[in-house]
C-alpha positions in Angstrom: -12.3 -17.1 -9.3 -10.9 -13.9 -7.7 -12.7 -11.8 -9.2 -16.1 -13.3 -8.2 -15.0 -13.7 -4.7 -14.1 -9.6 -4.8 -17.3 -8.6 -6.0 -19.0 -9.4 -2.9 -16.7 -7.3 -1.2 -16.7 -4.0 -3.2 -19.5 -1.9 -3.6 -20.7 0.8 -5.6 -18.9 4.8 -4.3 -22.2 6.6 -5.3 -24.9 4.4 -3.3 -23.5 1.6 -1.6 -25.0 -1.0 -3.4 -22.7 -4.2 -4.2 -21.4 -4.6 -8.1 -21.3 -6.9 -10.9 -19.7 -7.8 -13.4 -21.2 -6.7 -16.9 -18.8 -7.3 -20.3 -16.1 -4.5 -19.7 -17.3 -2.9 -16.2 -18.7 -3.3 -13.0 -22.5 -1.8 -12.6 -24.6 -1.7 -9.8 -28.9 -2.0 -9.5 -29.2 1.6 -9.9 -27.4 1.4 -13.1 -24.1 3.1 -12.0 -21.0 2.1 -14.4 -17.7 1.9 -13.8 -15.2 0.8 -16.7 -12.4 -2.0 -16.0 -9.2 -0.6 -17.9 -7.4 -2.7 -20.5 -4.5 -3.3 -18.1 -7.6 -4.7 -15.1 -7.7 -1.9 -12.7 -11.7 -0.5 -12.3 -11.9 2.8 -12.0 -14.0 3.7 -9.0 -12.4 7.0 -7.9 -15.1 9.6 -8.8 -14.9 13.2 -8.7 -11.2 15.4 -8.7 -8.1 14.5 -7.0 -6.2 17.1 -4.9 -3.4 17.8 -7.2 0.0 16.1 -6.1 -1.8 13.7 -3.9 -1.3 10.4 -6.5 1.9 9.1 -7.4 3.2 9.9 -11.0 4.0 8.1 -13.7 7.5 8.6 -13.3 7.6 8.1 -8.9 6.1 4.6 -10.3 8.8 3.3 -13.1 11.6 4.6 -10.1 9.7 2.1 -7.5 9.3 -0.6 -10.0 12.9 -0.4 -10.5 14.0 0.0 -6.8 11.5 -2.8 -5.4 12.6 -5.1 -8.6 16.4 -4.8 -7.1 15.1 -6.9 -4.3 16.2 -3.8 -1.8 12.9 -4.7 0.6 12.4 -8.0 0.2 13.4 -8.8 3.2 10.8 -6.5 4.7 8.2 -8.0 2.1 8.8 -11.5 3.5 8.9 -10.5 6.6 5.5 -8.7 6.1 4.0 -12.2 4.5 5.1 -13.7 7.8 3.2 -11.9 10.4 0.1 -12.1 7.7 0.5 -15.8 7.4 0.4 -16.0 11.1 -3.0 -14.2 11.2 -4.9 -17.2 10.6 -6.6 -15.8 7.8 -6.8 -19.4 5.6 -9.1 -18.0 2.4 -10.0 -14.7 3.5 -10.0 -11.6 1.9 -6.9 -9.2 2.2 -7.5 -5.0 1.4 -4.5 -3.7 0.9 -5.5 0.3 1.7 -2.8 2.4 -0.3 -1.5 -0.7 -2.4 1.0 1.3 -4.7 2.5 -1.2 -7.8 0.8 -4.0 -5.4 4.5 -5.3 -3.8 3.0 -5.9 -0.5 0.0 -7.4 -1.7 1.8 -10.2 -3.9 3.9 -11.4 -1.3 1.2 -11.7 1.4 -0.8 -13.6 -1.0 2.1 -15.7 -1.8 2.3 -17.3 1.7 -1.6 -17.2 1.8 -2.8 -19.8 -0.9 -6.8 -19.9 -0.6 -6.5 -15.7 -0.2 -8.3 -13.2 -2.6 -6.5 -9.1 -2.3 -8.0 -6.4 -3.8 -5.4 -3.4 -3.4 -6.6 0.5 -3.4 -4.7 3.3 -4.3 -5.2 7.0 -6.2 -2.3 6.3 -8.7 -3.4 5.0 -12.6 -0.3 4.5 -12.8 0.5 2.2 -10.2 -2.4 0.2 -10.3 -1.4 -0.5 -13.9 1.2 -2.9 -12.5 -0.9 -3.8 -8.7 -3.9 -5.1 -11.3 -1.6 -7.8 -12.2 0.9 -8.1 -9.0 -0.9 -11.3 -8.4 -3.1 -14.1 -10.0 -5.6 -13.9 -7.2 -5.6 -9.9 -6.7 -7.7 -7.4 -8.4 -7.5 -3.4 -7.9 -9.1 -0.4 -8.1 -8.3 3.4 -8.1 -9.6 5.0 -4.4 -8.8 7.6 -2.4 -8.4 6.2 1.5 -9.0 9.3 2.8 -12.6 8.9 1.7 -15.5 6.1 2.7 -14.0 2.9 1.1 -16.6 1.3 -1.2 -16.2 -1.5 0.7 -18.7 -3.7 2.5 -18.9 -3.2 6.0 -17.3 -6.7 8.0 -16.4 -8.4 4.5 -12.5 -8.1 4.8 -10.1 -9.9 7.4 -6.8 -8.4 7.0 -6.1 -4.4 5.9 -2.5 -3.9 5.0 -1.4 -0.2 5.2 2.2 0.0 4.2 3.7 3.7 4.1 0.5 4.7 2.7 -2.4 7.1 5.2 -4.3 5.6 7.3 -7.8 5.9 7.9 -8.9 4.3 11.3 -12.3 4.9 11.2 -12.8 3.1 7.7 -10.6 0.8 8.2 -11.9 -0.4 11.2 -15.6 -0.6 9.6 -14.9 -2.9 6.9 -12.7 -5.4 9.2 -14.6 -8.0 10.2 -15.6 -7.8 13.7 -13.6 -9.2 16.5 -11.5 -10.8 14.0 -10.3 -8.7 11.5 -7.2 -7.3 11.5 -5.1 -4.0 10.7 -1.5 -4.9 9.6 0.1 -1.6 9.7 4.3 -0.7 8.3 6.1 2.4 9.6 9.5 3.6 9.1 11.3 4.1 12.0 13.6 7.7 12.3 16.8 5.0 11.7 15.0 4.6 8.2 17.8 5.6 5.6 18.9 7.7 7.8 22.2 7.9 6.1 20.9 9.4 3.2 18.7 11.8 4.5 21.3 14.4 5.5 23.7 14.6 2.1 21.0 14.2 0.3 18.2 16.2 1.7 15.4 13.8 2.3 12.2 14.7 4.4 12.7 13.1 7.7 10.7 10.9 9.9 8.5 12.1 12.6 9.8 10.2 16.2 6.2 10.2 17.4 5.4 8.2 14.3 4.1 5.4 16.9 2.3 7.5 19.2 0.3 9.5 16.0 -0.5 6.1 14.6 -2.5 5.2 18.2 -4.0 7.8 18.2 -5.4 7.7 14.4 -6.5 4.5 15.5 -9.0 6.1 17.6 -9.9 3.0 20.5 -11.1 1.2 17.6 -8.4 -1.5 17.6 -6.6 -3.0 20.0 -2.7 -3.8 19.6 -1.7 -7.2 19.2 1.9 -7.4 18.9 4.6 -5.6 17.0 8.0 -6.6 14.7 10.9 -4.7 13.6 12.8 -5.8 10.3 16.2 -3.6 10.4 19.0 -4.6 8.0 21.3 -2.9 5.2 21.3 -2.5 1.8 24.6 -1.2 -0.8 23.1 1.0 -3.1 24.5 2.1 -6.4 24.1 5.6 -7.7 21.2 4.3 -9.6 19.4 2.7 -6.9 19.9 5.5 -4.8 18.2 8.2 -7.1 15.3 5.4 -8.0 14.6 5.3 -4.5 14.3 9.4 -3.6 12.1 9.6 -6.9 9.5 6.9 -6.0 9.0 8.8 -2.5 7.4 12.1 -2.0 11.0 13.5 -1.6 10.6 13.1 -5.1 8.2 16.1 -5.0 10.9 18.6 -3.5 13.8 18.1 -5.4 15.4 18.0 -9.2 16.6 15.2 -11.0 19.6 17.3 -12.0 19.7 18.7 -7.8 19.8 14.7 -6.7 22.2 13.7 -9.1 24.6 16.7 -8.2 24.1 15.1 -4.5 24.3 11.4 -5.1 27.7 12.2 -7.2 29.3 13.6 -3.9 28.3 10.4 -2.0 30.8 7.8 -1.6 29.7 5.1 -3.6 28.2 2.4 -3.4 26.4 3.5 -0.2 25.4 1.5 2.7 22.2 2.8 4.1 19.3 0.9 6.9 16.2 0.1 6.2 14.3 0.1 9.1 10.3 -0.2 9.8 7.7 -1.7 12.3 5.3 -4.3 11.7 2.2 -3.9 14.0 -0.9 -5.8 13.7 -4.2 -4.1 15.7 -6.9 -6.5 15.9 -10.7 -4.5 15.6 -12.6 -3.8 18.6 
């Protein structure tokens, strides 16, 4: 059972100790209780959450809608690919950052005897990662912070345009073997939208700031692009600036203004790196 399998892997945020399972929450030796929600996320984040820093309700209905048009697919299978060559068999996958758990689903698709557990600050999203998958479970975490995760007990740590935290990450991949699968968009990234429309753009020493967060704790292992285009309607186009943190810098009634003086429907690229760091 998942579930069972997970437990040895997460452990409790306040003293470290690992969790079970007790009726409707997880509870540790020293008596520390954390309640499952009725839609299967556990709420472990403790404490108060820099304001801004989780994705809203509303960025999450736009990038259930834009990932259910099938727009990144390719990028998800192409994601499940690199994982599947891993050799991770029934391993454990942590998906740091997880979102509406996508990523996670697809990965475990290729990966039959896999367990995932995704992470991620958003309610909201975790709502929908919580039942992404049959054999995933998820949990609401900051990944800035220590991950209540046991040290060496995971094999592959998916980070998909979400932080990254090189230090932790490293420390809970199992040594030698484990393995960081990391997604970045590159500055050809929907790059046709980001000047009518006002996006934020993306840094061109992406790939060099991503080494160095990675601190000599890994060492790289190989890389893949996926670069392709997508037509996007009006609506597909406005679900995809809200579920981003462009979202958090415009109005609706500003993006729609721009999107209406776009010639639709608008072909745009979608372009990222795969790269897969193998821990030191």
């Amino acid at each position: 059972m998942p579930v069972t399998r997970l437990l040895d892997v997460l452990t409790c945020p306040h003293c470290g100790e690992r969790l079970s399972l007790d009726g409707g929450a997880l509870r540790c030796p020293a008596r520390h209780s954390f309640d499952i929600a009725r839609q299967g996320y556990v709420g472990l984040l403790t404490g108060n959450m820099k304001a801004g820093t989780a994705d809203s309700a509303d960025m999450v209905r736009a990038r259930t809608a834009f990932l259910g048009g099938g727009h990144y697919d390719p990028l998800a299978r192409e994601l499940a690919r690199v994982v599947e060559g891993l050799g991770v068999g029934d391993g454990t996958v942590l998906d740091a950052g997880a979102g509406t758990g996508h990523y996670l689903a697809a990965v475990l698709d290729a990966l039959p005897g896999a367990v995932g557990l995704g992470l991620d600050a958003s309610k909201f999203a975790l709502r929908q990662a919580a039942r992404c998958h049959p054999r995933a479970w998820a949990a609401t975490w900051d990944v800035w912070r220590r991950l209540p995760v046991r040290s060496g007990s995971v094999d592959v740590v998916l980070n998909v345009f979400a932080p990254r935290n090189g230090e932790e990450f490293h420390r809970v991949l199992r040594p030698g073997r484990g393995a960081l699968v990391v997604v970045t968009p590159t500055p050809a990234h929907l790059a046709e939208l980001r000047g009518p429309l006002g996006l934020l753009g993306v840094d061109s020493a992406k790939e060099d700031r991503l080494e160095r967060t990675l601190g000599g704790r890994f060492r790289a292992e190989g890389r893949s692009a996926q670069e392709y285009t997508v037509e996007l309607t009006a609506g597909d186009v406005e679900q995809l600036v809200l579920m981003g943190p462009s979202a958090r810098h415009i109005s609706v009634e500003e993006l729609r203004e721009r999107i209406g003086a776009l010639e639709l429907p608008v072909r745009t690229t979608v372009s990222c790196v795969i790269s897969v760091h193998r821990a030191l």
